[in-house]
C-alpha positions in Angstrom: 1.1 -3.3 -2.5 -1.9 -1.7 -2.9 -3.5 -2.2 0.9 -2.5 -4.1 3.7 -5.8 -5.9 5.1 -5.2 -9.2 5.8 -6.1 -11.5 3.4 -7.3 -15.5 2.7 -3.7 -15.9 1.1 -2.5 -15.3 4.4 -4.3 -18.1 6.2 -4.8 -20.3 3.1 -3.6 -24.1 3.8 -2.9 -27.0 1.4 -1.1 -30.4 1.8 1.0 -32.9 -0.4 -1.3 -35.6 -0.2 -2.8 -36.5 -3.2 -5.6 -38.5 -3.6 -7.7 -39.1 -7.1 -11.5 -39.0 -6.6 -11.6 -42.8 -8.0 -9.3 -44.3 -5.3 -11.0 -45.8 -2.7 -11.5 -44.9 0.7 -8.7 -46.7 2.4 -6.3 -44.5 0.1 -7.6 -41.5 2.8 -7.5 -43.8 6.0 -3.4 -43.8 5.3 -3.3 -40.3 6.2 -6.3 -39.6 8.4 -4.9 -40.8 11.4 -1.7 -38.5 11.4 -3.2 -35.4 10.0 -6.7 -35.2 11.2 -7.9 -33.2 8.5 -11.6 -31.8 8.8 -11.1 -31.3 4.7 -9.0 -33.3 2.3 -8.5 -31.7 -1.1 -9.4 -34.1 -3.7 -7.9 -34.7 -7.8 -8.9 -36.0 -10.8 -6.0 -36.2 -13.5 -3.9 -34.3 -11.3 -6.3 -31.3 -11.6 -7.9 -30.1 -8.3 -12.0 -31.9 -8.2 -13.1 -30.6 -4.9 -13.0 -30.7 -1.3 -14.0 -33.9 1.0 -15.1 -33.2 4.5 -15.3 -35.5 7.4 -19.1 -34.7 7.1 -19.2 -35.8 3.7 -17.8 -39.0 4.9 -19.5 -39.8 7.6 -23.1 -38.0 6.1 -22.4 -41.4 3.3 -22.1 -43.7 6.1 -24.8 -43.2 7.8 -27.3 -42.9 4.5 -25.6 -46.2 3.8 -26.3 -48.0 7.5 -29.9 -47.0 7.7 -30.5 -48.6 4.1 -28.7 -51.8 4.4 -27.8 -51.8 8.0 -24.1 -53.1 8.5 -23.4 -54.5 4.3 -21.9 -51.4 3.2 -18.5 -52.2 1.0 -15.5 -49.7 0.4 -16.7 -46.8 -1.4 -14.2 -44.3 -3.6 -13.8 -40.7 -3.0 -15.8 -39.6 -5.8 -18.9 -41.4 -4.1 -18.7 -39.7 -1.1 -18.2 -36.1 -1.9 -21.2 -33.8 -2.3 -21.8 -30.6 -4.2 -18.9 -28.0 -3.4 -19.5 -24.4 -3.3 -18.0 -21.4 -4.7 -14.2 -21.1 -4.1 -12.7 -18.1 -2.4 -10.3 -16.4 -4.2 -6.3 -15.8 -2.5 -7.0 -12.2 -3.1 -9.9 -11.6 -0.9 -10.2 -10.0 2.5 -10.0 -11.8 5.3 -13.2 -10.6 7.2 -15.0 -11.0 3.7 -14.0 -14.8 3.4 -14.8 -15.8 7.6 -18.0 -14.2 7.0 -18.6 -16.3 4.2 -17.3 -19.6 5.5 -19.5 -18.9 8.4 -23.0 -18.9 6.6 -21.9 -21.9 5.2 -22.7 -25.5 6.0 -18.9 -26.6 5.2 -16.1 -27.0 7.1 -13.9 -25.6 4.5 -14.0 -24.0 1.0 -11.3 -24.3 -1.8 -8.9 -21.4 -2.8 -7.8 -20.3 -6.3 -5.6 -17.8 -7.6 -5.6 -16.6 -11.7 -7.7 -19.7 -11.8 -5.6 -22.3 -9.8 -6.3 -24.0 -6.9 -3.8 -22.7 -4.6 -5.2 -24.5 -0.9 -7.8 -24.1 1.5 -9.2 -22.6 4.1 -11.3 -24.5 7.3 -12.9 -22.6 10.5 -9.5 -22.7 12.6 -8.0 -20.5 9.9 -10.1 -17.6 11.1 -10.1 -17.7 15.0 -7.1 -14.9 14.7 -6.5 -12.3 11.8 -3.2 -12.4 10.8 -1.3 -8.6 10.8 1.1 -7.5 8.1 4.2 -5.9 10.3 4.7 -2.6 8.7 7.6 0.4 9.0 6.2 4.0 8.3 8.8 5.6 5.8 8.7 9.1 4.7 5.0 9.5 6.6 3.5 8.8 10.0 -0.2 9.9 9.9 -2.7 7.5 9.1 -4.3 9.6 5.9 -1.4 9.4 4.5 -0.9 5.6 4.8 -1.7 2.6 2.7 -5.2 1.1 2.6 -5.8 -0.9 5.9 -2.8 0.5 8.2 -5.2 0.2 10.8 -4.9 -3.2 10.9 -1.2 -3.6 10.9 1.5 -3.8 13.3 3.6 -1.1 13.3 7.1 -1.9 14.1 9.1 1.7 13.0 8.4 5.3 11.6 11.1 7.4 9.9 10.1 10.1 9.2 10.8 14.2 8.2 7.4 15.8 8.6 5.2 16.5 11.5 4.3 14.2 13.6 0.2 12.9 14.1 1.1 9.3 14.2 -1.4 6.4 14.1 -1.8 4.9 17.5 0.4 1.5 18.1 -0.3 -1.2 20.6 3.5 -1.4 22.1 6.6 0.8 22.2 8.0 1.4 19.1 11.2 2.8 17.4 10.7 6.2 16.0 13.3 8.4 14.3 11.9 11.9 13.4 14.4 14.6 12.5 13.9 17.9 10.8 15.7 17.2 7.6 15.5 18.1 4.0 14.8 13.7 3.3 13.6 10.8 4.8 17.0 9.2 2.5 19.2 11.4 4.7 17.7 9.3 7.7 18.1 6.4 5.9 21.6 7.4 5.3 22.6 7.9 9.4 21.0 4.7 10.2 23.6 3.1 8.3 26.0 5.1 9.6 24.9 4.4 12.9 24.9 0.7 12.4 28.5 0.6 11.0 27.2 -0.7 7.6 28.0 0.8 4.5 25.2 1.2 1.4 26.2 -0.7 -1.9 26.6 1.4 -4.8 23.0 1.0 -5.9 21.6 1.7 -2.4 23.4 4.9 -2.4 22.5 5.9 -6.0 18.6 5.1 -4.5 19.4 7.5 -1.8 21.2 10.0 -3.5 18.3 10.6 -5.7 16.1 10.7 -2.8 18.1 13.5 -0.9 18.3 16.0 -4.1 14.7 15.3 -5.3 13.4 15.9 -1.5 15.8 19.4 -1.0 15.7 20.7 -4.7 18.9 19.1 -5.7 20.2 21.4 -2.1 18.5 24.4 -2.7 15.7 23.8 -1.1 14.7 25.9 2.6 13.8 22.7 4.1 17.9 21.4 3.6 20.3 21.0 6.3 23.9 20.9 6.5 23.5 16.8 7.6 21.6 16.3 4.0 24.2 18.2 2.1 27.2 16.2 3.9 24.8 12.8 3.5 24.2 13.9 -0.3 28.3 14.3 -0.9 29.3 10.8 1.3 26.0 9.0 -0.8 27.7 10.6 -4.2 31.1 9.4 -3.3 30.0 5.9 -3.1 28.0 6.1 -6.3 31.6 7.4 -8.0 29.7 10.8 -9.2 29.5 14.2 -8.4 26.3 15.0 -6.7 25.4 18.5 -8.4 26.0 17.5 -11.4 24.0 14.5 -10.8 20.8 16.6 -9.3 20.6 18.6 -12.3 21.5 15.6 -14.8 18.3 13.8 -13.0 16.1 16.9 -13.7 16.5 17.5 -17.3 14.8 13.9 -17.3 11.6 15.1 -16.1 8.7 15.0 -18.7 7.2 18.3 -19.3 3.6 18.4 -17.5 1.9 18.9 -20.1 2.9 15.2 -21.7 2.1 13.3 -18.6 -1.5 11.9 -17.5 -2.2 14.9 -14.7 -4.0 12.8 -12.0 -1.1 10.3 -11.4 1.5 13.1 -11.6 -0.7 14.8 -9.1 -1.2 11.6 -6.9 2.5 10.6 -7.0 3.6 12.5 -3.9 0.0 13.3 -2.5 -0.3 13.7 0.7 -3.9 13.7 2.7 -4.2 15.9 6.4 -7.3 17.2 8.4 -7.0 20.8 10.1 -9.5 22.4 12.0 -12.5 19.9 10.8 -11.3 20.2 7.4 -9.9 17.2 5.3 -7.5 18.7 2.5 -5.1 17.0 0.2 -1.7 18.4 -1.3 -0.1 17.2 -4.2 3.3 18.7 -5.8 4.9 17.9 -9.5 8.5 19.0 -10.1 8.9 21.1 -13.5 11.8 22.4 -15.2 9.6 25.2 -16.6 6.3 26.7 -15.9 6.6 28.5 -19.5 3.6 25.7 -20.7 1.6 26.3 -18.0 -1.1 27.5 -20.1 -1.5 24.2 -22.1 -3.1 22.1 -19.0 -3.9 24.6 -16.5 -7.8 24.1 -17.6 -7.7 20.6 -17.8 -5.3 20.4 -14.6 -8.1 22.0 -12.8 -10.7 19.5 -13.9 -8.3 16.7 -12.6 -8.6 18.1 -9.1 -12.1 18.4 -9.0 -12.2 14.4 -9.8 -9.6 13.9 -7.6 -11.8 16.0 -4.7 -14.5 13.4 -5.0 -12.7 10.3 -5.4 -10.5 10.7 -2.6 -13.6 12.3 -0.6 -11.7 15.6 0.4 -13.2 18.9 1.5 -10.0 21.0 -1.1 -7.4 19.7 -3.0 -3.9 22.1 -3.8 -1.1 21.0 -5.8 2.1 22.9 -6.2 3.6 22.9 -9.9 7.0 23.9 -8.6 10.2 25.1 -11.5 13.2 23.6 -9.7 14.9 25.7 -12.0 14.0 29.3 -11.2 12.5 28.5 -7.2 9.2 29.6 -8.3 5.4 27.2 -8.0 2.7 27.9 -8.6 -0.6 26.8 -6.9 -3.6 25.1 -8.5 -6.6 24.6 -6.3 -10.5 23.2 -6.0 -12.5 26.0 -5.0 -12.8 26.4 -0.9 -13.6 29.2 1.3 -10.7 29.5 2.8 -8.9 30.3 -0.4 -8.9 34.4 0.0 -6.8 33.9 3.3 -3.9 32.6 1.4 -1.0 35.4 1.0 -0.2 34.8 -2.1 -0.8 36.5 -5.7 -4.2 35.3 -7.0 -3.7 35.0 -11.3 -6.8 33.7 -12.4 -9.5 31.5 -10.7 -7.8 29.0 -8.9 -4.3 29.1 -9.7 -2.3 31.5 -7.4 1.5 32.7 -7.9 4.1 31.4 -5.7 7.3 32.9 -6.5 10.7 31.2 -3.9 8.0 28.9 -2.3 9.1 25.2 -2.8 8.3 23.1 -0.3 5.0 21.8 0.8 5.8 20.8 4.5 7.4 23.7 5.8 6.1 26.5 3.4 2.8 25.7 2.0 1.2 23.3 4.8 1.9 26.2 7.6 0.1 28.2 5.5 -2.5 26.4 4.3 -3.6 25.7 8.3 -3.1 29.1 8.9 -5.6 29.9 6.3 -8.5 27.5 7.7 -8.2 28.8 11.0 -9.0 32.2 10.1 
């Protein structure tokens, strides 16, 4: 999903009753009296025509009475229905579409979706926004979220990093431990709930735990992940080493890739001391290429800078093989606080730093609060 507002999808009505724009009147009278709609969908040829209102009906009638008082016969549908307006579509936001509906003069508006009429929506759809219930995974603070968090109901976070949670309306469930993976978590909860992981669940986590701790040779690992990773491996019927490094050699040389969604893959967004910074980290299996994108991988984080309207944007380039990154960075003054080897304008030598939360994060706050 790319964003979790709420949307006209989510209120969107519709009904089986069909009624053709040529039948008459009465056909609607069936169903009136049951459903009390204040707008019937109307079709021609089976293909959606427009919406009919209870204004539109009785706007006729009266038009009717005060030409030729009390002779008015049984008109059809089509007779009675007045220009529509422009449909919403499923995907738009909520507070877009009751904002729309309300400088209208209709009770309702139709609803299409890839070009299909999908429903409706009246007045009553939007006394209440609907929430999207939510479970934080691998992340807890807001910037780091997807696209309208705000307006969701949080129900869980599990989590691995620091903790600067959004703020929830009720109690919730939070489990937050200092492990190497989020999938380690995961992993315990099952435990914990006496279920067991099918083979592909496990496989899933398995792959989580060695990419999150460096196939276990990250500092961030923990005894629990490496015992998790062997038990997950088990179930999957492989040997978990082997199948780290197996997963590795699969990883596309940098170079190959399009650098602003490798970079925005694992990208997460923080603010420290009135600064808002992003950091990014790709996985290599050498840094022995560097030199063929390290000018247009610098160019990449510039766009990124401005698109995702950040003060400084880092990403590690990290060799899983040999524990070494190295940093690429937008410029930022707090740059020459950072202890590490500077190699040329922004790019900066790392050698046994590997992970971003408890190696590179400390240092980069450290650094801004000089």
């Amino acid at each position: 999903m790319k964003d979790v507002f709420p949307k006209v999808k989510d209120v969107c009505l519709n009904t089986e009753t069909r009624i053709d724009a040529d039948s008459p009147l009465t056909e609607l009278a069936k169903t009136f009296s049951d459903e009390n709609p204040s707008v019937t969908p109307i079709y021609e040829n089976g293909k959606f025509y427009g919406l009919l209102s209870v204004d539109d009906i009785s706007t006729w009638f009266m038009s009717k009475l005060k030409k030729n008082g009390a002779k008015i016969g049984i008109p059809s549908i089509r007779e009675l229905m007045r220009e529509q307006e422009e449909p919403l579509e499923a995907s738009d936001f909520f507070e877009e579409a009751k904002l729309s509906l309300s400088r209208s003069k209709k009770r309702g508006l139709a609803v299409f979706e890839d070009g299909e009429f999908k429903g409706f929506v009246t007045r009553r759809c939007f006394l209440k926004a609907p929430r999207y219930n939510v479970i934080l995974v691998d992340h807890n603070e807001p910037a780091q979220s997807i696209n309208g968090i705000e307006t969701a109901n949080i129900l869980e976070i599990i989590d691995h990093h620091r903790l600067d949670p959004i703020k929830t309306d009720l109690p919730i469930f939070i489990d937050s431990e200092p492990l190497g993976s989020s999938c380690t978590i995961i992993y315990r909860n099952f435990i914990r709930s006496r279920l067991k992981p099918d083979k592909y669940t496990a496989k899933v986590l398995l792959t989580g735990i060695m990419s999150d701790t460096l196939v276990l040779t990250s500092p961030t690992t923990t005894p629990t992940d490496t015992e998790s990773a062997l038990a997950l491996a088990g179930l999957c019927g492989v040997d978990a080493y082997e199948f780290g490094h197996t997963m590795y050699s699969y990883v596309e040389r940098l170079a190959a890739q399009d650098l602003a969604a490798a970079v925005l893959s694992d990208f997460k967004k923080y603010r420290e001391h009135g600064v808002k910074f992003g950091i990014g980290q790709c996985e290599v299996t050498t840094l022995d290429d560097m030199d063929e994108y390290k000018e247009k991988l610098l160019l990449t984080l510039s766009d990124i800078k401005e698109r995702r309207g950040v003060d400084w944007v880092v990403v590690m380039i990290t060799d899983v093989m040999t524990q070494r990154s190295v940093l690429f960075m937008t410029e930022h003054p707090a740059i020459k606080h950072l202890q590490y080897s500077r190699l040329e304008p922004g790019i900066m030598d790392m050698p046994g730093v590997v992970s971003r939360k408890k190696q590179l994060l400390p240092e980069i706050i450290h650094a801004l609060g000089v």
